[in-house]
matplotlib code that plots the C-alpha trace (Angstrom):
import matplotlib.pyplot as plt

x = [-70.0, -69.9, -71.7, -68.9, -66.0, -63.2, -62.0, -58.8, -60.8, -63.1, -60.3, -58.9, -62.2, -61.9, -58.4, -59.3, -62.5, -64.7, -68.4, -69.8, -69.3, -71.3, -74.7, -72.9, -70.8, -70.5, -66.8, -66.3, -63.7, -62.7, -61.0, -63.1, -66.4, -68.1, -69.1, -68.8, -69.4, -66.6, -66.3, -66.0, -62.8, -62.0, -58.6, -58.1, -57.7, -55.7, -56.2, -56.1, -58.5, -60.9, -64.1, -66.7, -70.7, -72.8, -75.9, -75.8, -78.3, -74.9, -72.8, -75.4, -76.1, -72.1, -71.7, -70.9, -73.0, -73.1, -70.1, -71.8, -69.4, -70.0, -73.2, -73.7, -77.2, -78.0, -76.2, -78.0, -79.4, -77.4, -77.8, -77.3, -81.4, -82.2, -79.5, -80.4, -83.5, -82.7, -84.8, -82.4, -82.9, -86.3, -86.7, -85.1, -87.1, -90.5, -88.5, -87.7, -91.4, -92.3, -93.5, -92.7, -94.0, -97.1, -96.4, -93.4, -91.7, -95.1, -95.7, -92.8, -93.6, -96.8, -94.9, -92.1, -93.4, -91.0, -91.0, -90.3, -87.4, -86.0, -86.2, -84.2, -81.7, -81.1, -80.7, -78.3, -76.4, -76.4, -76.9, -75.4, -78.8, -82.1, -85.4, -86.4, -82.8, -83.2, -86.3, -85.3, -81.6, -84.4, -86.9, -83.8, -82.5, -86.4, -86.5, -83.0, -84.3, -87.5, -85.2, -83.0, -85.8, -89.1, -90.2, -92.5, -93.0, -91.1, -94.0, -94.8, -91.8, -91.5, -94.7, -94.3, -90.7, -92.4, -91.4, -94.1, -93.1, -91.9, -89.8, -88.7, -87.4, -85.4, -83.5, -82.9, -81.7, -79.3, -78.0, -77.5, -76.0, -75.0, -77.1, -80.5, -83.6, -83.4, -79.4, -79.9, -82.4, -80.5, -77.3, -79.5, -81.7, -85.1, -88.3, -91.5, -94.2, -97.1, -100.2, -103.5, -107.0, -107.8, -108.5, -106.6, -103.3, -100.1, -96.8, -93.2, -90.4, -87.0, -84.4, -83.6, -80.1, -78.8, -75.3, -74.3, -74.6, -78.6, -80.1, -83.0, -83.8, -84.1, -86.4, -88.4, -89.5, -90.0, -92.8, -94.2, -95.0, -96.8, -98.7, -102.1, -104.4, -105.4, -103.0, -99.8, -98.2, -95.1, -93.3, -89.9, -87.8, -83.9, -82.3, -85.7, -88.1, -90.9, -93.0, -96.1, -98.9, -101.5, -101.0, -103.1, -101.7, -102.4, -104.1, -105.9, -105.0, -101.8, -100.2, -95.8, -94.1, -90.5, -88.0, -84.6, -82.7, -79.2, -76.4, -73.6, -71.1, -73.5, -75.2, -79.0, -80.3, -83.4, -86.1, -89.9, -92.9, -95.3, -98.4, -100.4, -103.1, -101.3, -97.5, -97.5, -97.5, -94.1, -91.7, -93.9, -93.7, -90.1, -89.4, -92.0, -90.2, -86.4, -87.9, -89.4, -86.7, -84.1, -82.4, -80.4, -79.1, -75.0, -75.1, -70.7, -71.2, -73.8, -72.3, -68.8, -69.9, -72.0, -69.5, -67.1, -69.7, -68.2, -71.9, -73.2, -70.1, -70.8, -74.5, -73.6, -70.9, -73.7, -76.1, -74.6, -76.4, -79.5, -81.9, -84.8, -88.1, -90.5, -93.8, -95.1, -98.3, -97.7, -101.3, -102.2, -99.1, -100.6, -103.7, -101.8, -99.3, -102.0, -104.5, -100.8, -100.4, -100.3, -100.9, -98.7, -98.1, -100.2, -103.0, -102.8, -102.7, -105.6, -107.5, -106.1, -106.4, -110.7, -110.7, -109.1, -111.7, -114.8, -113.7, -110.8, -111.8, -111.7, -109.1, -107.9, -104.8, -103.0, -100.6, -101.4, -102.9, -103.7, -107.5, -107.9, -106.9, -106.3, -108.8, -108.8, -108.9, -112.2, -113.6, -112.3, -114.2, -117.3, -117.6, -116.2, -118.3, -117.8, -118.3, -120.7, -119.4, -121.4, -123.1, -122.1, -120.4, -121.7, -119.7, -119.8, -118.1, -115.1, -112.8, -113.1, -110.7, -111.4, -113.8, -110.2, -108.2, -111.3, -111.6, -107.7, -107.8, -111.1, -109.1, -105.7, -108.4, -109.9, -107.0, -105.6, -108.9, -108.4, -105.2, -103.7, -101.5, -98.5, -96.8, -95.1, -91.3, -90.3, -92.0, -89.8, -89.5, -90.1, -93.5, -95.3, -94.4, -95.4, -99.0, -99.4, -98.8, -101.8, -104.0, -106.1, -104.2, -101.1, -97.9, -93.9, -93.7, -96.1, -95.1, -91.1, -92.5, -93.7, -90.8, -89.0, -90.8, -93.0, -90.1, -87.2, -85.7, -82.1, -82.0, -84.4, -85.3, -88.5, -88.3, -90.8, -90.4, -90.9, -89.0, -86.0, -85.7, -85.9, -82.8, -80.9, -81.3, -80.5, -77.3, -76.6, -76.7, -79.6, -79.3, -81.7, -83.0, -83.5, -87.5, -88.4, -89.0, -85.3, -84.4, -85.8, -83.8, -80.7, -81.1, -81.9, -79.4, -76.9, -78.1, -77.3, -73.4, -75.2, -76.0, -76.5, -77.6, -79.6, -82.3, -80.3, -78.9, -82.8, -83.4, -80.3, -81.8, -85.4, -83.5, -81.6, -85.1, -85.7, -83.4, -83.8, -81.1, -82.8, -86.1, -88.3, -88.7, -90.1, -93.2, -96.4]
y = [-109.8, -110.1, -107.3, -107.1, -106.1, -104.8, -101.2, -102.4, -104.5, -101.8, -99.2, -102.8, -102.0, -98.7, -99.4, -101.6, -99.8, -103.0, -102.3, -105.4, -103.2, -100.7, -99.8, -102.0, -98.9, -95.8, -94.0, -89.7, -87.9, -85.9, -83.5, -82.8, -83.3, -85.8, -89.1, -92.1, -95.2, -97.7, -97.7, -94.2, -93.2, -90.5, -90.6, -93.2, -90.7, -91.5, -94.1, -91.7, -88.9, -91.9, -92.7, -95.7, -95.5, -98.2, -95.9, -92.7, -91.4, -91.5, -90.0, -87.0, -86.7, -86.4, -83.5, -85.0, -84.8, -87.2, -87.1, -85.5, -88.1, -91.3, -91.0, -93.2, -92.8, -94.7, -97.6, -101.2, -101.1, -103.0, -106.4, -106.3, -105.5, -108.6, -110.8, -109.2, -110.0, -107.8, -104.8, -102.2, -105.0, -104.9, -101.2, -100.4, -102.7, -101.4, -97.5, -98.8, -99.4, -95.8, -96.4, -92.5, -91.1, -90.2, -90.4, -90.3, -93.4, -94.0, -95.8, -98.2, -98.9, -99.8, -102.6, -103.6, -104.1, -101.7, -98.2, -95.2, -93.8, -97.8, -97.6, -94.6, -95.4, -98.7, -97.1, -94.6, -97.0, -99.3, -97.7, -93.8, -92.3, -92.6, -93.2, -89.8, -89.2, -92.9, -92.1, -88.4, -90.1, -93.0, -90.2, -88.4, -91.2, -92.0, -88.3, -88.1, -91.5, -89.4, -86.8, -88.1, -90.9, -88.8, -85.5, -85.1, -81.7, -80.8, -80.5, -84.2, -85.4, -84.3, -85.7, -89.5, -89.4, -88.9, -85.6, -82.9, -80.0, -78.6, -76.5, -80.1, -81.5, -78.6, -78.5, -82.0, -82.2, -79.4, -80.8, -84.0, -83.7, -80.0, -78.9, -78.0, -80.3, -78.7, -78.9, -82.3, -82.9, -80.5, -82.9, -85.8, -87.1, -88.0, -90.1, -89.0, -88.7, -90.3, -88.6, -89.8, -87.8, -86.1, -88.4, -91.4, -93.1, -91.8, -94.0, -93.6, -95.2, -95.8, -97.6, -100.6, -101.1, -104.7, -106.0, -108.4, -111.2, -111.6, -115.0, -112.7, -116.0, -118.1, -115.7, -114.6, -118.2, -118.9, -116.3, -117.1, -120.8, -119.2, -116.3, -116.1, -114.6, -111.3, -110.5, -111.5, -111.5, -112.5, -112.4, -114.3, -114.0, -114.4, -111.2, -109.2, -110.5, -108.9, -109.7, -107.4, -107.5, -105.3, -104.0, -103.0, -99.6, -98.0, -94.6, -97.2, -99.8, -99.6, -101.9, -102.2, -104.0, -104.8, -105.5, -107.2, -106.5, -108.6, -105.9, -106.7, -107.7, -110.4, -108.3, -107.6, -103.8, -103.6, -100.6, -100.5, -99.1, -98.4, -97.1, -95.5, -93.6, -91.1, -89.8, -91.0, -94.3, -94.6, -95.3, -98.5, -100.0, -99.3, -101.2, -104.1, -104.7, -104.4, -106.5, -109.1, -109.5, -109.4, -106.8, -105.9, -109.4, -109.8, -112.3, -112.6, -113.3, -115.7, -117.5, -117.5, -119.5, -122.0, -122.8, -123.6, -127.3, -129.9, -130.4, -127.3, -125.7, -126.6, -125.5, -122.0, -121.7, -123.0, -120.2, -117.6, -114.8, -116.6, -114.7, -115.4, -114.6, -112.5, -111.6, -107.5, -108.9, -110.5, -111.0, -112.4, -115.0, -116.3, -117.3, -118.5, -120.7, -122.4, -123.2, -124.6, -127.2, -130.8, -130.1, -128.9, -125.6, -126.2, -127.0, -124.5, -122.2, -123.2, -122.8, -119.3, -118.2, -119.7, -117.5, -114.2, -114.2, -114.7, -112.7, -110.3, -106.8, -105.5, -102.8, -100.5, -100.9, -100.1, -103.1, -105.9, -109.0, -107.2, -106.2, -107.5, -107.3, -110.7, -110.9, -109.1, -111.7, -109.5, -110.6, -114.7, -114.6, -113.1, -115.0, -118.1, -119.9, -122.7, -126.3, -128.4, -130.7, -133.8, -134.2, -133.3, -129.5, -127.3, -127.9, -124.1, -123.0, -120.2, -122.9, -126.4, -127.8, -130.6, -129.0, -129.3, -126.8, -124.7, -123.7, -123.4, -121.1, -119.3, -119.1, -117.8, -114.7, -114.3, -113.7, -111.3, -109.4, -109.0, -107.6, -110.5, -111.8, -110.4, -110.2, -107.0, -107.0, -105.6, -109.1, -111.6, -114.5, -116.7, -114.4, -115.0, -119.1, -119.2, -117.3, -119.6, -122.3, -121.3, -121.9, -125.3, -126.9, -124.8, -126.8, -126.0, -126.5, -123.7, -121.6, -122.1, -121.3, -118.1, -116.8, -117.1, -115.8, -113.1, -112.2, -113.3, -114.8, -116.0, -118.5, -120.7, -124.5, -126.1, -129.4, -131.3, -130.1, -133.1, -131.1, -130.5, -134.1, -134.9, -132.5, -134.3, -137.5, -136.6, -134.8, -137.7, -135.8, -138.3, -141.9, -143.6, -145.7, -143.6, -143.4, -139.7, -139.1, -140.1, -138.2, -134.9, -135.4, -135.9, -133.0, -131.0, -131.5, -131.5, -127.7, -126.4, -126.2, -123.8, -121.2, -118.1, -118.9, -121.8, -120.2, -119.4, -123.5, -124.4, -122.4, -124.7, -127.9, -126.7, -126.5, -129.7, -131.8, -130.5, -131.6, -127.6, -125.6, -123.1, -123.9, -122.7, -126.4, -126.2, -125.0, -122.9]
z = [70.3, 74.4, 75.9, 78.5, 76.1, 77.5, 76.8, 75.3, 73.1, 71.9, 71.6, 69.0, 67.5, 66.6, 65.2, 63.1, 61.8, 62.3, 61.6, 63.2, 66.7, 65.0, 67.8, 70.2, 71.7, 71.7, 71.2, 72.6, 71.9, 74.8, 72.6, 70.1, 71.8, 69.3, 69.2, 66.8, 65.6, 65.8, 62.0, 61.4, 58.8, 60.9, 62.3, 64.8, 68.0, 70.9, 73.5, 76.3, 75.0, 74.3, 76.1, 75.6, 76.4, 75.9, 74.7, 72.7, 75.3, 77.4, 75.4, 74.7, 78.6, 79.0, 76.8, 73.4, 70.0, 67.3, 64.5, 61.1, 59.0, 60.1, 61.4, 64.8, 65.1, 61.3, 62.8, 63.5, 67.1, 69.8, 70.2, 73.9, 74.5, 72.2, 75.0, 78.0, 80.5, 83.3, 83.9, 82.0, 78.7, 79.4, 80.0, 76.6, 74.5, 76.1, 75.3, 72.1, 70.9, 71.9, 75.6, 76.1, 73.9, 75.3, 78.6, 81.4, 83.3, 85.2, 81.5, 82.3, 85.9, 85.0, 82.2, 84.4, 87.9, 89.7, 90.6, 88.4, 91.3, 90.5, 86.9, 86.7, 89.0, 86.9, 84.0, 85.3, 87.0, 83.6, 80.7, 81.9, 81.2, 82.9, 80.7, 79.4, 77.5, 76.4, 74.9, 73.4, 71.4, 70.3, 69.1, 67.3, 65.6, 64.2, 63.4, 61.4, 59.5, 58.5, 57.6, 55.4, 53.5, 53.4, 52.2, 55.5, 56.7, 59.6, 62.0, 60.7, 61.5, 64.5, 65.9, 63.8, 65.7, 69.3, 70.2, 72.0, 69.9, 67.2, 69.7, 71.5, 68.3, 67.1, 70.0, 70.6, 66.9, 67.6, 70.3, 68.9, 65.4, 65.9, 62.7, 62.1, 60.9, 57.6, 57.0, 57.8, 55.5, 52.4, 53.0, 51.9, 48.8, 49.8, 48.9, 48.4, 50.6, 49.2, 50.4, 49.4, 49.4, 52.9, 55.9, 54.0, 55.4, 54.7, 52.8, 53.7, 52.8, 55.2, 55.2, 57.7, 58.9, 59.1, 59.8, 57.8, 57.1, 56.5, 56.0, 53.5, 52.0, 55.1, 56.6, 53.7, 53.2, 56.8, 57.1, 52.7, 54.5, 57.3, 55.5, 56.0, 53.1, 53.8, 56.6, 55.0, 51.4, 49.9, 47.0, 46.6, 43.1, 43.3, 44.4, 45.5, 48.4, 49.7, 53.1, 53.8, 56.6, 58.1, 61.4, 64.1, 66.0, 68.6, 66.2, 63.8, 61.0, 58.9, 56.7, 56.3, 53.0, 53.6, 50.5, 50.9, 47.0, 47.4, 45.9, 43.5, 46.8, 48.3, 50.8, 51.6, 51.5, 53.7, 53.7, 54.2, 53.4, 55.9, 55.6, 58.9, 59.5, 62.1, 62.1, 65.3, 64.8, 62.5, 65.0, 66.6, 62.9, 62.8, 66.1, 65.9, 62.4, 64.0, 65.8, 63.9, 61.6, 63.9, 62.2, 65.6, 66.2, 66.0, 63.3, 63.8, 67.4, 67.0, 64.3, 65.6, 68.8, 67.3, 65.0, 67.9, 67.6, 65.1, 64.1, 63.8, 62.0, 58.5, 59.0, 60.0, 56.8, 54.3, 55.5, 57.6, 59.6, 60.5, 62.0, 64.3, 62.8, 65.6, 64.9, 64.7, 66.3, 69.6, 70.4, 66.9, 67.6, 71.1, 68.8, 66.2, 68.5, 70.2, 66.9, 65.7, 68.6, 67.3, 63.8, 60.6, 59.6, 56.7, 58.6, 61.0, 58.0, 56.6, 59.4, 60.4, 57.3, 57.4, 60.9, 59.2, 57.1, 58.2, 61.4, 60.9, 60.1, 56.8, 55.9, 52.5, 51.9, 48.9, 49.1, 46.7, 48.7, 52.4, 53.3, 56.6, 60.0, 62.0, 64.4, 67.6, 71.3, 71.7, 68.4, 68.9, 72.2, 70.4, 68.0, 68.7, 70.5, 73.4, 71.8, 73.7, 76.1, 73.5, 70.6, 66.9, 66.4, 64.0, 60.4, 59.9, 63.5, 62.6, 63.8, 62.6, 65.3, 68.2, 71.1, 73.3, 71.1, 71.0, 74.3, 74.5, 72.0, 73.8, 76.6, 75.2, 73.9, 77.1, 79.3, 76.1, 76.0, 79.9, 80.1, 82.6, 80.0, 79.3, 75.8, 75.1, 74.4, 78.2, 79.8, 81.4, 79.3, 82.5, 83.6, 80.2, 80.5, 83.8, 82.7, 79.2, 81.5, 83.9, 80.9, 80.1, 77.6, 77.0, 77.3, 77.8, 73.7, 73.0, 76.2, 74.7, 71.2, 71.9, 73.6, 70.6, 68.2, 70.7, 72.9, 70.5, 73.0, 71.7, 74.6, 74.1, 73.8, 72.6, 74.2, 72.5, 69.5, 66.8, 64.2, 66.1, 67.7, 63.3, 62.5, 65.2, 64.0, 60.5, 61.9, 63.8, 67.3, 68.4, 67.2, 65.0, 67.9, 70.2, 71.4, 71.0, 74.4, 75.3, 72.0, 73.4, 76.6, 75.4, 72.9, 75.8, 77.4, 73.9, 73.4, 76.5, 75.1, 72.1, 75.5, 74.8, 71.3, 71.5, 70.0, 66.9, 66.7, 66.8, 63.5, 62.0, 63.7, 61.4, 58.9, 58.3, 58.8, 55.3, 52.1, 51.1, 53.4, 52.8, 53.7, 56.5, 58.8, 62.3, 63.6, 63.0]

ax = plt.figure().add_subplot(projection="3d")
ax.plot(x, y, z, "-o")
ax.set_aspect("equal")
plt.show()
């Protein structure tokens, strides 16, 4: 849906109970002093006693707590963060990853390139609510998911959800739902806490979320053809799907399994199981996740404009609420994106795969199939050694790739390992191409490649991209004879009527180069 809805449109919204506006907005009730989601069952209330925040952060900061029945802060996240690369999109996508936590809005400044006096007067000015009640309604709403899914002691909770007391998230919890930690949690059935022996990790389960539709199947296969042993598993049956991977956090190793089961009306419930070392690491596996399955996308909006194209329109009804597949790793993905250049996915897969094991650090993990961490940029640059400029190359290097891609991918560690290049969710898609760019052997297809799947950008175009140029032609948008460098131009050009979504009408593009509509096409 457009971000800029109008307040007649939103109040249309309400009326009509529509869910897809659920996490998009925010609607108070000046007379009763709560807040909703757009879908809530309550009586409609009047027009005029009506008023619309973009954030719950907002609404909390103006005075309003969070309606007990329909329960905004369980709603899908808004889409608006995913769209927007100004510094209040920005700002909430480094927020949302727990940039707070542990520190105040110096954290951001540091991320973002502006002052922390800046920051918060953008957010204000934006979003109703500077950074620190940003950060405490994100911390609640990670809290109240603990609540209601685990059997986590209080104390736990509060500290996996981000909060610097037990004091602090009592409080904020009041505040915001108007009930206590525990009359939340008595309202509520739960899942067990799996605890191991002392000094092992910890397993919860929660819920994920998702407006519907989910492509499940589209997105589950995407990442089984890219899974690399030891890092990744997968396990596809009709109706159940499960993707897991191990994780590296900022308190240690973990490990997350997520399951889609398709219900009895068509639709795909969500959850996870993570499993972490500290508490405190929960909510970064809950928002790398969001993130890399694009669980806060608007899949109506999307769909809705890209079926405005003749072409495209029978793609969109044949799979609907496509997603764009991210990565929980963004460091690992730079690697990966680069040892992918020029080759196929199962190539590259083969030889990531050879590099996770001979260099990836060994984990225990309790999910089936995952024991190893991808390697860290430190450990490529260790142990990857620079090829000679002649002579033969050693048969047994960790890479067996051309002395070129070698030292691209030596070079990709380096400037990783160093800190000068930028990856994390709050970067401006333009920044990192500009620095992938500076680096020997890094083109616009691998600089436009990982802005989708690092940054999810839902903007943007992979010129070059072989597979694309081969769903054109197959969809007749690029003729037969065409030589594929005219081909890419003209498709470049042809996509910019998919804006704002052209990222979106790529994954479709992948697709139909494959006979299976379903199938994962496109890149590494």
């Amino acid at each position: 849906m457009d971000a800029q809805i109008s307040a007649n449109e939103r109040y249309r919204a309400v009326q009509s109970r529509d869910r897809r506006f659920d996490g998009q907005f925010f609607t108070a009730v000046k007379t009763t002093g709560i807040y909703c989601r757009p879908s809530c069952p309550a009586m409609t209330p009047k027009a005029s006693n009506v008023q619309f925040f973009s954030t719950s952060a907002a609404a909390h900061e103006a005075g309003f707590r969070a309606c007990k029945r329909c329960l905004p802060e369980a709603s899908p996240g808004s889409p608006e963060w995913n769209l927007r690369q100004d510094l209040a999109g920005r700002a909430m996508r480094i927020i949302r990853e727990g940039a707070l936590n542990n520190g105040n809005v110096d954290a951001l400044s540091s991320q973002l390139g502006y002052s922390s006096r800046h920051i918060h007067r953008t957010l204000v000015a934006e979003l109703g609510a500077g950074p620190a009640a940003l950060a405490r309604a994100h911390r609640a709403q990670i809290a109240r998911n603990l609540l209601v899914s685990s059997d986590l002691k209080l104390a736990d909770i509060a500290f996996s959800a981000g909060f610097g007391s037990v004091r602090q998230f009592n409080d904020t919890i009041r505040e915001v739902y108007a009930v206590t930690p525990t009359e939340i949690r008595q309202k509520a059935g739960r899942s067990a806490l799996t605890r191991g022996p002392e000094g092992s990790r910890l397993q919860l389960q929660l819920m994920l979320p998702v407006r519907q539709p989910f492509d499940a199947e589209g997105v589950f296969r995407f990442l089984a053809e890219r899974t690399l042993s030891g890092v990744e598993s997968t396990h596809l049956e009709s109706g159940h799907l499960r993707y897991g991977r191990t994780l590296r956090l900022p308190h240690g190793p973990g490990a997350v399994e997520v399951t889609a089961v398709a219900d009895g009306a068509g639709e795909w419930r969500l959850s996870m199981r993570c499993e972490v070392g500290s508490l405190a690491d929960v909510g970064v596996v809950l928002a790398r996740i969001r993130r890399m399955f694009d669980l806060d996308a608007d899949p109506a909006a999307v769909d809705s404009a890209l079926s405005q194209d003749d072409v495209l329109r029978p793609l969109v009804a044949e799979v609907p609420g496509t997603r764009l597949v991210g990565t929980a790793e963004a460091e690992e993905y730079v690697v990966r994106a680069v040892v992918g250049q020029q080759i196929s996915v199962k190539a590259a897969r083969t030889h990531l795969s050879r590099l996770a094991q001979l260099l990836g650090t060994p984990v225990d993990s309790t999910f089936d199939g995952l024991n190893r961490l991808f390697p860290a940029p430190e450990d490529i640059v260790a142990s990857v050694p620079d090829p000679p400029l002649e002579g033969p190359l050693d048969p047994d290097r960790p890479l067996r790739l051309p002395r070129r891609s070698i030292r691209t991918v030596r070079a990709a560690a380096q400037v990783l390992a160093q800190g000068s290049l930028h990856v994390h969710p709050g970067v401006h898609p333009d920044q990192m191409r500009e620095q992938l760019l500076a680096l020997p052997g890094i083109g616009q297809w691998t600089a436009a490649y990982l802005a989708l799947r690092v940054l999810g950008d839902p903007n943007d175009w992979m010129t070059g991209d072989v597979a694309l140029v081969a769903g054109a032609r197959r969809l007749g948008l690029v003729a037969e004879g065409t030589s594929t460098a005219r081909a890419h131009l003209e498709l470049e050009e042809l996509a910019q009527r998919w804006a704002p979504w052209r990222s979106y009408a790529a994954m479709h593009l992948w697709r139909a180069a494959t006979s299976d509509p379903l199938g994962p096409a496109g890149s590494v």
